[in-house]
Structure formats: C-alpha cells, structure tokens
N, C-alpha and C positions, 0 to 999 in steps of 0.2 A: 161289660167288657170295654176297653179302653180302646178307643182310636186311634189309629197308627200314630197321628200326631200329638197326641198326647203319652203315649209311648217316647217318641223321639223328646219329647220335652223332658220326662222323668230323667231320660238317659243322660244328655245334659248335664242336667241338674244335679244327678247324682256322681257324674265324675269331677265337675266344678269343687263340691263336697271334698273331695279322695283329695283334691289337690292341696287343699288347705291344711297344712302339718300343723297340729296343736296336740298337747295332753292339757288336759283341765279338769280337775272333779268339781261335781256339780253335784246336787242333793235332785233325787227324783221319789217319785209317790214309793219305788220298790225299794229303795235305797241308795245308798252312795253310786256315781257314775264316773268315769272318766273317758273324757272325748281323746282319741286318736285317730292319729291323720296316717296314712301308709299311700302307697301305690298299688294297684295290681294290675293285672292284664286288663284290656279293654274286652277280649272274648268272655272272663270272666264276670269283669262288670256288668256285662250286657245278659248274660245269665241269670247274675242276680235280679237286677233289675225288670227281667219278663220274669222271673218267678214270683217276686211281689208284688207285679201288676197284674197277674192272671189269674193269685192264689186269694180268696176272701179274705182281708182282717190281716195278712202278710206287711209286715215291713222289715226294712232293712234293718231296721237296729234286730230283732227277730229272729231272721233269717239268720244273720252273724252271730247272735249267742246263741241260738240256738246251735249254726254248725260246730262252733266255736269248743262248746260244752261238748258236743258227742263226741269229738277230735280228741280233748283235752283225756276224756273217761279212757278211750280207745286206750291212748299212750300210756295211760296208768294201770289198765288191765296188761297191760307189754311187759309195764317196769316191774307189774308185781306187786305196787303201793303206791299211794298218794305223793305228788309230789312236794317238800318242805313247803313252809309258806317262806314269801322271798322279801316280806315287810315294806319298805322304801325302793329297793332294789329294782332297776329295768335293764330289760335284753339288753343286749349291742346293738344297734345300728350296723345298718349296710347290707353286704351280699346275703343272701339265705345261707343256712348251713348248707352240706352236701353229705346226703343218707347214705 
C-alpha cells in the first residue's frame, strides 16, 4: 500500500501530465498510440489517481481505455450500430456538448 506521501506525489505528477496539451502517435508493443493532453476536474483526477494507486497492476493509461472502451460500447449499443470510422478527422475543441 502507498504512503500518503507518495500518494500526494503520484497526484502531482499526474496533473502536471493533464497539463501538457499534445497529440502524438507513437508505436507501442500493442500498437499504434496517440498521446492527448485534455483537462478535467481535479475531484476526478484524484479519483483516478487512488484507483491506480490502491488497485494491483492499475495504471492510468488503463484505467482510461479501459473506461474509455465501456463508454464508447455503451453509446453504440444507444445508437443501435458502430460508430463510422472518422480517418484523419478530430473532435472540436472547447465546451463539452450538452446532453
């Protein structure tokens, strides 16, 4: 188990992380990557952050495609069907939609 202070450090370090806006693909052992930089709440951040310090073998990259993929399934079982593929194509930028 991780000591409060090395808690406070991950936490840190992992919003340091958030701050920095880039896309980049990179080649990994599983395949192609792309680094993205976003903001989110800091209650959230702190969420993630004790769930991979507390959970065995947990990381963040992980945690995020992991939530990432069940979100994405969820919306497609909504829509009915897979969503096109979007090739080169990225979101907008800025406010979130409003549901």
């Amino acid at each position: 188990m991780k000591t409060s202070e090395e808690a406070k450090n991950a936490l840190r370090a992992f919003g340091r992380d958030l701050a920095k806006p880039a896309s980049r693909e990179v080649a990994s052992s599983s395949g192609r990557t792309e680094r993205l930089g976003m903001r989110i709440t800091l209650e959230v951040a702190r969420r993630m952050a004790a769930a991979c310090l507390y959970t065995p073998g947990m990381t963040l990259v992980d945690l995020v495609e992991q939530s990432v993929l069940r979100e994405v399934a969820r919306l497609e079982r909504e829509r009915g069907e897979p969503f096109p593929e979007v090739g080169e194509a990225r979101p907008k930028r800025g406010r979130p939609l409003r549901r």
